[in-house]
Z-matrix of the N, CA and C atoms (Angstrom, degrees):
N
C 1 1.437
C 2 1.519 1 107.88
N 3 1.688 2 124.89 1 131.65
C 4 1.448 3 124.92 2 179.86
C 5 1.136 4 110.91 3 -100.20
N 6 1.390 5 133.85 4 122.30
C 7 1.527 6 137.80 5 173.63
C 8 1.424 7 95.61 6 -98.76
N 9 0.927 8 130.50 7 115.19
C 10 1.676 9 142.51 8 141.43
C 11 1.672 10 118.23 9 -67.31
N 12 1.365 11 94.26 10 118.66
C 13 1.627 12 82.86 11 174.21
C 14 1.508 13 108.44 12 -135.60
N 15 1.437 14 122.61 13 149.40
C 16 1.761 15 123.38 14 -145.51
C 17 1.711 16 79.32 15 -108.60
N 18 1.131 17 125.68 16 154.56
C 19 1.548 18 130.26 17 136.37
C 20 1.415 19 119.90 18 -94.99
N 21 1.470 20 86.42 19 150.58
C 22 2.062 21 81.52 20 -162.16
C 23 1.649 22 104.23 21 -171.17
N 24 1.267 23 121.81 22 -155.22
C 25 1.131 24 116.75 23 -179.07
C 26 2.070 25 89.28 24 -130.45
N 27 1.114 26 112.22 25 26.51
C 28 2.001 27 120.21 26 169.74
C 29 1.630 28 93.74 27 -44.44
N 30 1.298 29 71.25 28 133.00
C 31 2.106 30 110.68 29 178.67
C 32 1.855 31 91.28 30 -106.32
N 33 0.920 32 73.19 31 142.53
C 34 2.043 33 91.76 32 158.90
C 35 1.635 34 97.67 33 -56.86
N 36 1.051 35 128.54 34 -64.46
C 37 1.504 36 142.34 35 -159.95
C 38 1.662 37 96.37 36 -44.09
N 39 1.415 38 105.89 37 -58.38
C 40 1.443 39 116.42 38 -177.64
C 41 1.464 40 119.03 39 -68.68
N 42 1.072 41 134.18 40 14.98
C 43 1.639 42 149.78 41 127.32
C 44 1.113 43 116.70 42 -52.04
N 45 1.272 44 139.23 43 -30.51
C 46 1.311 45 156.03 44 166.25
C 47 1.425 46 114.25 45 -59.95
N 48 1.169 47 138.00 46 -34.97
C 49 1.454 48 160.02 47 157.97
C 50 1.445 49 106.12 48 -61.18
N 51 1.018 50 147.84 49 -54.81
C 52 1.690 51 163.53 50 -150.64
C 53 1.889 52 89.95 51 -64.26
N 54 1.125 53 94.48 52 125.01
C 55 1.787 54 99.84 53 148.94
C 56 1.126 55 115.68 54 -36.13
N 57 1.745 56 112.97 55 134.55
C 58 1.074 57 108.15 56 138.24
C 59 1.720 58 139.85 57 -88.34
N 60 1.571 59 95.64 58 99.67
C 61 1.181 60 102.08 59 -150.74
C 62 1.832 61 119.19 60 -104.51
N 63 1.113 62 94.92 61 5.32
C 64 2.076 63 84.52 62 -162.60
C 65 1.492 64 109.59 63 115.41
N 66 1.571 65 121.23 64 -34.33
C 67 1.366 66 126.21 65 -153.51
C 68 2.174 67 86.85 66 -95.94
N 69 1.362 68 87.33 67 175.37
C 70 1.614 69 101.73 68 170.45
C 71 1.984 70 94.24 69 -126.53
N 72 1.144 71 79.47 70 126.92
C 73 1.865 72 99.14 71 176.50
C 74 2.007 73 106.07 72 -94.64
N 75 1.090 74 123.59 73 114.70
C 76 1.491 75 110.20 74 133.36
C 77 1.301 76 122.21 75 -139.08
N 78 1.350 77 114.45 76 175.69
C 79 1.558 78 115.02 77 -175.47
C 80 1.926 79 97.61 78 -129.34
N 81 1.402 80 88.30 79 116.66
C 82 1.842 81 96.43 80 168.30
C 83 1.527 82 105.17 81 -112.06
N 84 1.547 83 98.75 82 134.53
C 85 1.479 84 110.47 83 172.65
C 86 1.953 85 100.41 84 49.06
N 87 1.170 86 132.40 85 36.35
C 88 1.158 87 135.59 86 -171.59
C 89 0.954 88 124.90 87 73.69
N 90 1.264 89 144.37 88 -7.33
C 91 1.883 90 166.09 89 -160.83
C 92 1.633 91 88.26 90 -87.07
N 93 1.638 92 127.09 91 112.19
C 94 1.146 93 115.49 92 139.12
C 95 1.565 94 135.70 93 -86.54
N 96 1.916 95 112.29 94 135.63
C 97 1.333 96 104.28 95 -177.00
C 98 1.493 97 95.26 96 -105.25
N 99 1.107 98 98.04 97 175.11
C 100 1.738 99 119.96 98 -178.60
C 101 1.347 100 100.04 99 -139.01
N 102 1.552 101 132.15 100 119.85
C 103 1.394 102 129.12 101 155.77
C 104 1.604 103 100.81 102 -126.82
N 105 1.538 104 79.16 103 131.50
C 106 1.983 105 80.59 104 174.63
C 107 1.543 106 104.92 105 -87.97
N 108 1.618 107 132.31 106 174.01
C 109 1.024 108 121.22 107 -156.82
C 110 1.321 109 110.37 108 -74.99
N 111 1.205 110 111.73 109 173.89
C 112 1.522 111 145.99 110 -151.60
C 113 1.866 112 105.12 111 -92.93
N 114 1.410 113 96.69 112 135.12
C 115 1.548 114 96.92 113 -178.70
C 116 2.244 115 116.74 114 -75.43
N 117 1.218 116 99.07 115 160.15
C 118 1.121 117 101.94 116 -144.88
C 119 2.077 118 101.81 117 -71.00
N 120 1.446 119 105.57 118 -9.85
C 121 1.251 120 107.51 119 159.21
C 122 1.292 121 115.59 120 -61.30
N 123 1.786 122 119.90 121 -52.45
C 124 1.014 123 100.06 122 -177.92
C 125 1.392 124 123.49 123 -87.93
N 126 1.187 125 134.00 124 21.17
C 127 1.768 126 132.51 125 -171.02
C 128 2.033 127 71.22 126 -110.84
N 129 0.989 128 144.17 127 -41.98
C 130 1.670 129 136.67 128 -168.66
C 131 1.944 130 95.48 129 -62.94
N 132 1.227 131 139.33 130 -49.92
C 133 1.138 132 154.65 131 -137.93
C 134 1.941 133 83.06 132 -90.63
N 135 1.445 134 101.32 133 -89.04
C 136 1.469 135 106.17 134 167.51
C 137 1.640 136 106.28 135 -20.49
N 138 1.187 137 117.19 136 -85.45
C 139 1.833 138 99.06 137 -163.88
C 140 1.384 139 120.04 138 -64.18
N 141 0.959 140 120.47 139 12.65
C 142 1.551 141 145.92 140 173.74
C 143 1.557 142 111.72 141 -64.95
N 144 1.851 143 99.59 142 -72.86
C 145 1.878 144 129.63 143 149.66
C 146 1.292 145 109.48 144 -35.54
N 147 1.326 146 115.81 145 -75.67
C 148 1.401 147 125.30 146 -170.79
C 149 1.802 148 111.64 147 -54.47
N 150 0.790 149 110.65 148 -25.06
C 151 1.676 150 114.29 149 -172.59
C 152 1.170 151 98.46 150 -81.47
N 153 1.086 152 127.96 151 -52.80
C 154 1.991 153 133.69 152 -170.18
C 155 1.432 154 86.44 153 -70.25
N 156 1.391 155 133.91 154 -63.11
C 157 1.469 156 119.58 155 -142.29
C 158 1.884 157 95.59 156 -70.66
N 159 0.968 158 86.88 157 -39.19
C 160 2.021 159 91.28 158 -176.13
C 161 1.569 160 102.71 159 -47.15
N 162 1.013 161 114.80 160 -74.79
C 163 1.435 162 123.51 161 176.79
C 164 1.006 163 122.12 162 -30.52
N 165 1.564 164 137.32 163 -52.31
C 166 1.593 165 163.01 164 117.61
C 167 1.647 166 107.23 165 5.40
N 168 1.273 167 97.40 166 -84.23
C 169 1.514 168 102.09 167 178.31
C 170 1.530 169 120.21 168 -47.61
N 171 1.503 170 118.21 169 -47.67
C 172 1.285 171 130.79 170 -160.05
C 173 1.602 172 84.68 171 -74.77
N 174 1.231 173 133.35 172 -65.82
C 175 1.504 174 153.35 173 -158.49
C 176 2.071 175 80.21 174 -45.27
N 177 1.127 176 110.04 175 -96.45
C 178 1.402 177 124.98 176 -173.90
C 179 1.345 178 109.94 177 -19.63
N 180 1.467 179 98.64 178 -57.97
C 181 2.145 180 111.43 179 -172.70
C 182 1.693 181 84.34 180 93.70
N 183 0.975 182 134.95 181 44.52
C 184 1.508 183 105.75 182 160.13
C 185 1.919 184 103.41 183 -122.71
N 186 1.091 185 120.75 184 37.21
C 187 1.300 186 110.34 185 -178.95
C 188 1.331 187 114.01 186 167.05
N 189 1.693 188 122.01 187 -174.21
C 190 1.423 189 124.57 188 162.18
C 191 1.298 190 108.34 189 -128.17
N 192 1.431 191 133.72 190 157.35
C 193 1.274 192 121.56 191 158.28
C 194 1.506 193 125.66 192 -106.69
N 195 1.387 194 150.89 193 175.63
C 196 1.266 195 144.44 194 -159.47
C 197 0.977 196 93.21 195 -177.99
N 198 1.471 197 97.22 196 145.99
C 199 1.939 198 113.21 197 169.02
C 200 1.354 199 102.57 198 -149.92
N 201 1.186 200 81.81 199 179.30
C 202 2.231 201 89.52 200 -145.22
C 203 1.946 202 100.17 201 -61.28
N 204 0.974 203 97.35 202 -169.05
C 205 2.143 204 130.18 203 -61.29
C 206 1.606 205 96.84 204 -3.07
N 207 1.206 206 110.38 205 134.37
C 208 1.465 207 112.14 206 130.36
C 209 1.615 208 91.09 207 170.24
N 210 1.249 209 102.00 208 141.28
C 211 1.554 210 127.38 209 -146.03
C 212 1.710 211 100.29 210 -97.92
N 213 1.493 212 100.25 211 117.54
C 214 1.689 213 93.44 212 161.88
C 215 2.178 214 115.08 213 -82.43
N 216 0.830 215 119.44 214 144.29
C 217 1.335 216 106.40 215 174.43
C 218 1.696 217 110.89 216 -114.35
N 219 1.216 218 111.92 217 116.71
C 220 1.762 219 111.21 218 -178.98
C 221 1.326 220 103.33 219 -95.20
N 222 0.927 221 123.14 220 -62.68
C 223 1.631 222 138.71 221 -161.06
C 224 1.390 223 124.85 222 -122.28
N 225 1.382 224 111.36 223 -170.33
C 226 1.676 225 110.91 224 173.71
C 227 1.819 226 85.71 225 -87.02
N 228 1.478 227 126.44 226 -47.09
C 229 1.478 228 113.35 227 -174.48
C 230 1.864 229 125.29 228 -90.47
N 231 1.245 230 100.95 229 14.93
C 232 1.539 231 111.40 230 -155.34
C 233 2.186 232 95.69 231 -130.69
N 234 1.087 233 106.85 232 102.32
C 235 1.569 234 127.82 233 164.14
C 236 1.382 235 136.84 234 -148.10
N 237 1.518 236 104.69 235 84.64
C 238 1.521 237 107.54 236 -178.46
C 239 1.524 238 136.44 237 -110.86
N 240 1.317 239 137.34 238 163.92
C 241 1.039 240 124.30 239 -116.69
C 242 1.963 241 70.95 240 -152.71
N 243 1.265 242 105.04 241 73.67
C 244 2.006 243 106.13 242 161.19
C 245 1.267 244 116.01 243 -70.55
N 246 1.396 245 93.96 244 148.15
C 247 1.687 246 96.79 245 -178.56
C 248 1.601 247 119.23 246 -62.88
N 249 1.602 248 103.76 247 -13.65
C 250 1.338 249 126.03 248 176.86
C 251 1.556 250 138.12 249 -174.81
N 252 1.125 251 104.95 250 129.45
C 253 1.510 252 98.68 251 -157.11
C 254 1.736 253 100.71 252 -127.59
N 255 1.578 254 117.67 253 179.95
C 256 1.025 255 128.79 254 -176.50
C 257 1.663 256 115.60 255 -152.18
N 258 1.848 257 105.95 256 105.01
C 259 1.627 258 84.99 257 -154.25
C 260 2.054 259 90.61 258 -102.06
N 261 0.893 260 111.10 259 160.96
C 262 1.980 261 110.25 260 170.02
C 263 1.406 262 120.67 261 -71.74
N 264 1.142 263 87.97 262 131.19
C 265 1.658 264 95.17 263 157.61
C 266 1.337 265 122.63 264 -17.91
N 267 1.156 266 134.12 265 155.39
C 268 1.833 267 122.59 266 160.72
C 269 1.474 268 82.90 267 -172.38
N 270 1.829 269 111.63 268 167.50
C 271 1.198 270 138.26 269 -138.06
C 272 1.331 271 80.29 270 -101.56
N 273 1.237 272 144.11 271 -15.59
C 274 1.553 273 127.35 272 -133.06
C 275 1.424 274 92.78 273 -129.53
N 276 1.474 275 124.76 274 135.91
C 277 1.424 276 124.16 275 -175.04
C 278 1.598 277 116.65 276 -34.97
N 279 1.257 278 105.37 277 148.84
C 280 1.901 279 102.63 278 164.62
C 281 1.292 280 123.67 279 -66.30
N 282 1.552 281 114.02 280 135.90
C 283 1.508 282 104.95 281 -143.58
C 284 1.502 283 87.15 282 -97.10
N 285 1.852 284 109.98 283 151.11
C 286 1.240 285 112.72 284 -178.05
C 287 1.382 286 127.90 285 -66.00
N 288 1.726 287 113.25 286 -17.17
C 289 1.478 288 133.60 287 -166.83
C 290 1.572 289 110.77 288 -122.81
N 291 1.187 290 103.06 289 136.30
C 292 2.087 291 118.27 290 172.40
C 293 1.355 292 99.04 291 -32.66
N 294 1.463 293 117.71 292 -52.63
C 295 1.545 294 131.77 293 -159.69
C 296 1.188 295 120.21 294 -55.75
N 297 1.541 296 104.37 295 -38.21
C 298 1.623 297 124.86 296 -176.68
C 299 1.589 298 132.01 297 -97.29
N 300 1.772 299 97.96 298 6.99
C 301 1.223 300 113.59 299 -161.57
C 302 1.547 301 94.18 300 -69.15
N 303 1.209 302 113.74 301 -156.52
C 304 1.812 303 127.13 302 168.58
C 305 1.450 304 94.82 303 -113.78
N 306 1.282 305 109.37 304 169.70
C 307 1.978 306 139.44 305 -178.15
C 308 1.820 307 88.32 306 -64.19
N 309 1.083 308 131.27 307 124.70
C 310 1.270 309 143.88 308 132.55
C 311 1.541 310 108.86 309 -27.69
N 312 1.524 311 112.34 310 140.26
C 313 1.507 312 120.56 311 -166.17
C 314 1.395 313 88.73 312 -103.96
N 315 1.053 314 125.94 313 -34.37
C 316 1.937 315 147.21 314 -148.25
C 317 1.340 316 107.03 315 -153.25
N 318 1.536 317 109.36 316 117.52
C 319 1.387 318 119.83 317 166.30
C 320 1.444 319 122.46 318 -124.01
N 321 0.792 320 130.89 319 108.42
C 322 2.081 321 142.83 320 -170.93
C 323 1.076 322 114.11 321 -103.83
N 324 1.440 323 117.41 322 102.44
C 325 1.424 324 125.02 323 178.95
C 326 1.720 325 105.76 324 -112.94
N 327 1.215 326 121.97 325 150.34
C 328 1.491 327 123.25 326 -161.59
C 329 1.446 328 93.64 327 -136.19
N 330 1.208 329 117.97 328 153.73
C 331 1.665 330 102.57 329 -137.28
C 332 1.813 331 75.60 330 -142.85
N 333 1.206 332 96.78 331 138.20
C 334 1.733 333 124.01 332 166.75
C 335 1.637 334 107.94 333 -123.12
N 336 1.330 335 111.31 334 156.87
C 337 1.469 336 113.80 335 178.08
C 338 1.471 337 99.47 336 -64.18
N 339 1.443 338 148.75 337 -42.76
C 340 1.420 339 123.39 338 175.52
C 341 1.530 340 102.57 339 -69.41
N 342 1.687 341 144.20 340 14.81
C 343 1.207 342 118.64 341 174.58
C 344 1.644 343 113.98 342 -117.51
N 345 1.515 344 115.54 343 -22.94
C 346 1.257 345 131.48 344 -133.75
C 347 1.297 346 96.19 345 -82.61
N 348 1.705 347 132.38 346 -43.70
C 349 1.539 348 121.61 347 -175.86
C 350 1.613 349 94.80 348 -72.68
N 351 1.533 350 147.18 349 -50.41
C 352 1.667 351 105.71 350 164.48
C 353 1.607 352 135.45 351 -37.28
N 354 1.484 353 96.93 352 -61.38
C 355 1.307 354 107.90 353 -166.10
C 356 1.957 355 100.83 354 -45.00
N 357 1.383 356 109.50 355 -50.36
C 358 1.579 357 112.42 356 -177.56
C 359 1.767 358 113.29 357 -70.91
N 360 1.115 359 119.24 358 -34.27
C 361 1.578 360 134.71 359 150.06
C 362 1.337 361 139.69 360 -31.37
N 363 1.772 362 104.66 361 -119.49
C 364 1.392 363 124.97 362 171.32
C 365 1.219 364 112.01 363 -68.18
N 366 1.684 365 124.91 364 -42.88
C 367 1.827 366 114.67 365 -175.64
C 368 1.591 367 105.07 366 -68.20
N 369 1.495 368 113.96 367 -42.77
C 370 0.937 369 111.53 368 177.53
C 371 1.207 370 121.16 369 -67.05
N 372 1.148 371 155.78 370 -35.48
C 373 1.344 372 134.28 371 128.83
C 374 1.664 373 149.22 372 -32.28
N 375 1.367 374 97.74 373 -2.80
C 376 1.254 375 108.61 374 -154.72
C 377 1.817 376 84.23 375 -106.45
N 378 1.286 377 113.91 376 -66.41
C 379 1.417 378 125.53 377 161.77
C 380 1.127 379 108.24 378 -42.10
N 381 1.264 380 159.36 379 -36.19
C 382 1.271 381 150.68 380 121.73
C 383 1.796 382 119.27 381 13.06
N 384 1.702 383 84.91 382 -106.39
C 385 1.471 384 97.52 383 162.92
C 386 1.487 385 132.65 384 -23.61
N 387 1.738 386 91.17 385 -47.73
C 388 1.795 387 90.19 386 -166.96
C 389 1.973 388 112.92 387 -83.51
N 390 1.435 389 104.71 388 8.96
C 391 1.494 390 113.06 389 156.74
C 392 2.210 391 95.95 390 101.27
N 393 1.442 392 102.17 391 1.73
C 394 1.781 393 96.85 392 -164.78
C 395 1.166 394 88.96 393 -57.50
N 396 1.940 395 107.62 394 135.96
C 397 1.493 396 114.17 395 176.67
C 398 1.901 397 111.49 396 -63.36
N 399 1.080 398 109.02 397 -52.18
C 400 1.755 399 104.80 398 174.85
C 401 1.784 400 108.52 399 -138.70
N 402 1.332 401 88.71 400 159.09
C 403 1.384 402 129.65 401 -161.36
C 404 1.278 403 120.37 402 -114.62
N 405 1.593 404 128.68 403 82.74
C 406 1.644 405 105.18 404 177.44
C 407 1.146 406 109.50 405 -102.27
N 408 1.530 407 119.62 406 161.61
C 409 1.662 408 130.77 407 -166.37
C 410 1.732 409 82.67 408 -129.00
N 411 1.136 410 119.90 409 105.19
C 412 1.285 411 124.69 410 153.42
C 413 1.776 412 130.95 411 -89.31
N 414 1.214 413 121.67 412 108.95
C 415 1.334 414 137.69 413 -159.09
C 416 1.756 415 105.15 414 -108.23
N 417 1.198 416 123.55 415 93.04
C 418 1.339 417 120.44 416 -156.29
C 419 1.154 418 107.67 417 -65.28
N 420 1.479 419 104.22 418 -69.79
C 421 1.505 420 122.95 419 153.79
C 422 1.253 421 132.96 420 -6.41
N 423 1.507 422 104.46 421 -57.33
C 424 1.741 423 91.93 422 157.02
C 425 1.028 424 108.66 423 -97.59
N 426 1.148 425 143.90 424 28.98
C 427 1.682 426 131.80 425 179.24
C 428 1.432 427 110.24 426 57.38
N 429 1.175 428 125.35 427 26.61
C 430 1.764 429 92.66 428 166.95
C 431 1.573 430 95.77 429 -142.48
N 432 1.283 431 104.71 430 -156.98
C 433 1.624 432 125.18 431 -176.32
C 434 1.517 433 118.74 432 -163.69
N 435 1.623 434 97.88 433 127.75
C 436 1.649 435 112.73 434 -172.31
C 437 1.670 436 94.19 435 -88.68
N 438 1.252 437 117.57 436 127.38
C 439 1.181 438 140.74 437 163.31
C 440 1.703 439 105.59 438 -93.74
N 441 1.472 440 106.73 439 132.96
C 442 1.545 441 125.02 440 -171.51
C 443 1.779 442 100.93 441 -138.31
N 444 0.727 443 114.90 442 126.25
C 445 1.620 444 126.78 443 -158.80
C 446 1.765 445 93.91 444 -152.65
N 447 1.407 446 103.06 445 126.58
C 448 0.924 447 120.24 446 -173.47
C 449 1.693 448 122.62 447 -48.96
N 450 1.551 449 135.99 448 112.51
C 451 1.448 450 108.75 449 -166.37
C 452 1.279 451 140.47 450 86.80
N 453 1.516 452 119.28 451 1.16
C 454 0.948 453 168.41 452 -92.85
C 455 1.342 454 136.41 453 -168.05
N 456 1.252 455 137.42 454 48.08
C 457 1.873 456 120.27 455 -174.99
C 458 1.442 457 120.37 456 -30.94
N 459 1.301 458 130.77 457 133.67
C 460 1.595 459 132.58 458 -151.52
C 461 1.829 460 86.93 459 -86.36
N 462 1.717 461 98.63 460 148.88
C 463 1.111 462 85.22 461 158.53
C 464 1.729 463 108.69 462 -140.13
N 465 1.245 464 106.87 463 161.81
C 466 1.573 465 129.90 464 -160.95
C 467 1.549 466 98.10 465 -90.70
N 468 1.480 467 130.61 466 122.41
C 469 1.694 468 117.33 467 -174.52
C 470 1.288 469 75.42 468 -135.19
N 471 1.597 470 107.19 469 154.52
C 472 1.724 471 121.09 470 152.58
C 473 1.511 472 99.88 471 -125.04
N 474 1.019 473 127.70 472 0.58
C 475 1.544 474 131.62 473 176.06
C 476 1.414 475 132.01 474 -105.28
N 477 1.336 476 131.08 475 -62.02
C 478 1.574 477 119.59 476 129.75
C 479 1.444 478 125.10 477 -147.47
N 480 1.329 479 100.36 478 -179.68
C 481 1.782 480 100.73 479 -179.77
C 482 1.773 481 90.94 480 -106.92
N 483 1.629 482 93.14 481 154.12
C 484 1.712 483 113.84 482 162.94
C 485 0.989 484 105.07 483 -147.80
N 486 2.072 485 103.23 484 118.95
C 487 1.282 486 118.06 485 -164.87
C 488 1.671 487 94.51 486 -112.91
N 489 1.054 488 114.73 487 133.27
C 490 1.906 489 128.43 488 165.17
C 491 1.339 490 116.31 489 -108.48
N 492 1.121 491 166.98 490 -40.46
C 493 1.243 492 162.14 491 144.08
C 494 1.683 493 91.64 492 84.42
N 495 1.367 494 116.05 493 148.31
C 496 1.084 495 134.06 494 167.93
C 497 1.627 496 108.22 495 -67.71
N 498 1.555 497 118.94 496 116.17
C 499 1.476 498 123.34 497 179.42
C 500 1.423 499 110.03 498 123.74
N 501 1.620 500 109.10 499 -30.26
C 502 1.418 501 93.79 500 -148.13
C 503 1.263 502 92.14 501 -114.39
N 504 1.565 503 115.41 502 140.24
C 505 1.893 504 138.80 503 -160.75
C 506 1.839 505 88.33 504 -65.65
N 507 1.088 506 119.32 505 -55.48
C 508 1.536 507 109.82 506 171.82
C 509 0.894 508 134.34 507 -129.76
N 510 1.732 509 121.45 508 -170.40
C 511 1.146 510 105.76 509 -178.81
C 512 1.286 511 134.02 510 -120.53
N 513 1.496 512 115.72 511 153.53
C 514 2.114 513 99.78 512 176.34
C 515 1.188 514 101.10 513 -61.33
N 516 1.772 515 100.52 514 146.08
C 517 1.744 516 113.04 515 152.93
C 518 1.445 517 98.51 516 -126.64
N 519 1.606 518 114.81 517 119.93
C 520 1.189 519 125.50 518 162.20
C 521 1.428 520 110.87 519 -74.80
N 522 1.314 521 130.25 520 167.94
C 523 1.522 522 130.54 521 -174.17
C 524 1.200 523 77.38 522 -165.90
N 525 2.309 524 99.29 523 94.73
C 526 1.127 525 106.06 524 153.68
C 527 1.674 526 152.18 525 -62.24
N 528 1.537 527 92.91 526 -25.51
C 529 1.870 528 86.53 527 167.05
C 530 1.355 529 91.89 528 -67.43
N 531 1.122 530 145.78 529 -65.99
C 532 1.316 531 122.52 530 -130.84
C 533 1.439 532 104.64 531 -78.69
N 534 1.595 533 145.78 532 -17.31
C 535 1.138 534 153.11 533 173.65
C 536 1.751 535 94.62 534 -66.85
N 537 1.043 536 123.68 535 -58.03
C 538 1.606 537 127.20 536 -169.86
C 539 1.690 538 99.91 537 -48.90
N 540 1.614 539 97.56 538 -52.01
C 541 1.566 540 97.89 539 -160.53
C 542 1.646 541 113.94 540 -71.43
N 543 1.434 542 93.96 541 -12.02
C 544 1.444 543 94.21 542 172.81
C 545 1.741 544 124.53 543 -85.45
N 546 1.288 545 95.97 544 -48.88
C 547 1.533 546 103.87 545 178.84
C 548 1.312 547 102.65 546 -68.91
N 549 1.189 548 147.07 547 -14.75
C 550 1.518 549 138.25 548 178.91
C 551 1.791 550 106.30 549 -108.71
N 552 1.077 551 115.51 550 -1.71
C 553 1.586 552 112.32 551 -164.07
C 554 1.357 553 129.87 552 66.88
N 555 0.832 554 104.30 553 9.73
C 556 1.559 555 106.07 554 -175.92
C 557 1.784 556 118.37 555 -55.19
């Protein structure tokens, strides 16, 4: 997969301009990337994540989950586009626009050789900054996932994740072989 990415002085705003083309647009710290879509291991792996966390969230009531397209907005130079995210609950209607959403609690990016030096990089720094309590880097390929939690030494699991989120009476346990072996057939 080829990610092209322009250097420039790209606004979030100017994502708005971009074809709608097939590709996923964001701009970090002004850097535009371009990834055209995602191979079918990894869109199988992703709804894998996305299926447990939905269920999770909805089950609990503390949130929704989403996977891409759908646009986090940080800044005037900062708009990215995770393969999956998890934003909180809040009192205040669901907002009609990306722009107006709330900060993501949970962001899951699944990493291909055109994605993995951002995702381990610039997103990961970027998610940093913008305060997201955790971070998973899912690596199919090797079967596991680096968990990044705010404050925190990262840690590397091939066996499972246990997610608690503020709100919710319990917690997810993913059971990564068996998520791998499913979304890939194994």
């Amino acid at each position: 997969m080829l990610m092209v990415t322009t250097a420039g002085g790209w606004t979030a705003d100017d994502l708005d301009l971009l074809p709608d083309d097939g590709n996923r647009y964001e701009v970090v710290e002004g850097e535009l990337f371009v990834t055209p879509a995602p191979s079918r291991a990894h869109q199988a792996v992703s709804d894998e994540f996305h299926s447990r966390l939905r269920e999770f969230v909805n089950s609990e009531r503390i949130g929704r989950a989403f996977y891409a397209p759908g646009d986090v907005h940080f800044n005037r130079t900062n708009r990215a586009q995770p393969d999956i995210f998890v934003e909180p609950r809040t009192a205040a209607p669901q907002p009609k626009e990306w722009r107006d959403a709330p900060k993501p609690i949970l962001v899951v990016e699944i990493l291909s050789d055109s994605t993995a030096q951002r995702d381990l990089g610039s997103k990961r720094e970027l998610y940093r900054r913008a305060g997201i309590a955790e971070y998973w880097i899912v690596d199919y390929q090797q079967r596991s996932v680096r968990i990044i939690r705010r404050g925190e030494p990262d840690i590397v699991t091939d066996e499972r994740i246990e997610w608690r989120p503020a709100g919710a009476g319990d917690s997810l346990v993913i059971d990564l072989p068996a998520l791998f072996r499913e979304a890939l057939d194994e």
